[in-house]
C-alpha positions in Angstrom: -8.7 11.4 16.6 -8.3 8.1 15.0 -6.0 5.7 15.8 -4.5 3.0 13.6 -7.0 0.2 14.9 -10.0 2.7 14.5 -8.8 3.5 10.5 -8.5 -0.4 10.3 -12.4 -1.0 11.5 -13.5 2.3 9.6 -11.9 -0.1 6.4 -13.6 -3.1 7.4 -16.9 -1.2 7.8 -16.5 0.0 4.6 -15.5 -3.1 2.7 -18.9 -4.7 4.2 -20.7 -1.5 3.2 -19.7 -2.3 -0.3 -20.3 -5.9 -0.4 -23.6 -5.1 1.1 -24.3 -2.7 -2.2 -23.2 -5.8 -4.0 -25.7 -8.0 -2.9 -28.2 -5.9 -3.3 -27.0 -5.2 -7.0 -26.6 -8.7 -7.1 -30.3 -9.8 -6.2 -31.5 -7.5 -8.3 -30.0 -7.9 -11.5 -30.8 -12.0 -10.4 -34.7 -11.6 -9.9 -34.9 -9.0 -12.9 -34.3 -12.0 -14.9 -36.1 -14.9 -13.2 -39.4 -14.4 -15.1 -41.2 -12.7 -12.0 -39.6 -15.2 -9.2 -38.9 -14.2 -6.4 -36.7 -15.2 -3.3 -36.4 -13.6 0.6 -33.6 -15.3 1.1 -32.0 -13.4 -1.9 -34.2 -9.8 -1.6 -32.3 -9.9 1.7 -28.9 -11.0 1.4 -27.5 -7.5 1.9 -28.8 -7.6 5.6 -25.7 -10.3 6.8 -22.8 -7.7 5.8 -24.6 -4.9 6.5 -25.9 -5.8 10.3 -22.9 -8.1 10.8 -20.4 -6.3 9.7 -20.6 -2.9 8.3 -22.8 -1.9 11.7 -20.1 -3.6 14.4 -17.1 -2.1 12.9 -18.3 1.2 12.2 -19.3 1.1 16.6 -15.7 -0.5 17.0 -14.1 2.7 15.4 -16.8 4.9 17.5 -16.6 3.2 20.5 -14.1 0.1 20.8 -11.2 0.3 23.5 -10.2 -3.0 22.4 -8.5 -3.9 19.1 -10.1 -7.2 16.9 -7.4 -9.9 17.1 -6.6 -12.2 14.3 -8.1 -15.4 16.0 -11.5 -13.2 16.6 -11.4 -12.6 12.5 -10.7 -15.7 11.5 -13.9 -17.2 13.0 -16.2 -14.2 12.8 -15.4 -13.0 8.9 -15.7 -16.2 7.7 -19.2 -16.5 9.6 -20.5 -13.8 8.1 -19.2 -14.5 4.5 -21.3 -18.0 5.2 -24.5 -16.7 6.3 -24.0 -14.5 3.0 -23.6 -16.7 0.4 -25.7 -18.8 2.1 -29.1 -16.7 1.5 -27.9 -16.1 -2.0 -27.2 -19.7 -2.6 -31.1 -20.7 -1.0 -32.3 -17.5 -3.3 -31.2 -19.2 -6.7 -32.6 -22.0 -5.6 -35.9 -20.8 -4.7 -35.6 -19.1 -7.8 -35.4 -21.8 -9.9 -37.8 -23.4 -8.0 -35.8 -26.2 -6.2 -34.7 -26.9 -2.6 -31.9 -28.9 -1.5 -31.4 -29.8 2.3 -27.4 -28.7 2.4 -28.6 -25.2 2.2 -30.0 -26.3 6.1 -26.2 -26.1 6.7 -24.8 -22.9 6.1 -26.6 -20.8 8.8 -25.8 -23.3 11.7 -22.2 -22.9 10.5 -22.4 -19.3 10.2 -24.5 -18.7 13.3 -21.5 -21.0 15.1 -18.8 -19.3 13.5 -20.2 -15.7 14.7 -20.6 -16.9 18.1 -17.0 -18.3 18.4 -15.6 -14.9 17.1 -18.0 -13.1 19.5 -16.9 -15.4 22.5 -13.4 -14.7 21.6 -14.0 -11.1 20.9 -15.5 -11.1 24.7 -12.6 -12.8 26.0 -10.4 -10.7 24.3 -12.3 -7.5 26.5 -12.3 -9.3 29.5 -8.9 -10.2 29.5 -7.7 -6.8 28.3 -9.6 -5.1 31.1 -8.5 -7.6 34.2 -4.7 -7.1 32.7 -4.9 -3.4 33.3 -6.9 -3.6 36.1 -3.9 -5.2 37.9 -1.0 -3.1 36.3 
């Protein structure tokens, strides 16, 4: 039986599941028209939403005792959404055959903004667990 938090990851899940369809779409269409160029970075795009988040929120509905709080979403989405846009990003560039040294950001931000979510998703469990240990 599903509960309210498990139909809210099973969403989630989903909605990465489709973004992940769209970068793949996405990369194609891209290198179909980039004269026989092409990019890892943008071939594998789809991975970030699909490993990040379609795979951890489809286990959360399985398996979670513990619902996803707003502060653990507003570091991990975002995180993802980074790493994301980020390949694409380095993909065009690649593509067109340039390199710029900003796209060296987006995967330390995203890698950092993962990690807080994760941290806080960790807390979130620990704390859960000690307060009904006690009560």
């Amino acid at each position: 039986m599903f509960t309210l938090d498990d139909r809210k990851h099973v969403k989630v899940a989903f909605i990465y599941l489709i973004v992940s369809v769209f970068c793949i779409a996405f990369g194609w269409i891209y290198e179909q028209y980039s004269h026989g160029v092409y990019s890892e970075a943008m071939i594998y795009a789809f991975i970030y939403p699909l490993c990040g988040g379609c795979l951890p929120f489809t286990a959360l509905s399985l398996f979670g005792k513990v619902s996803v709080n707003l502060w653990v979403k507003c570091f991990y989405h975002p995180g993802i959404a980074t790493l994301t846009v980020g390949s694409i990003v380095e993909g065009v560039l690649e593509i067109y055959g340039t390199t710029n040294t900003l796209t060296q950001v987006y995967p330390i931000v995203g890698w950092i903004l993962i990690g807080v979510g994760v941290a806080l998703y960790i807390g979130q469990c620990v704390f859960t667990y000690h307060r009904q240990k006690n009560s």
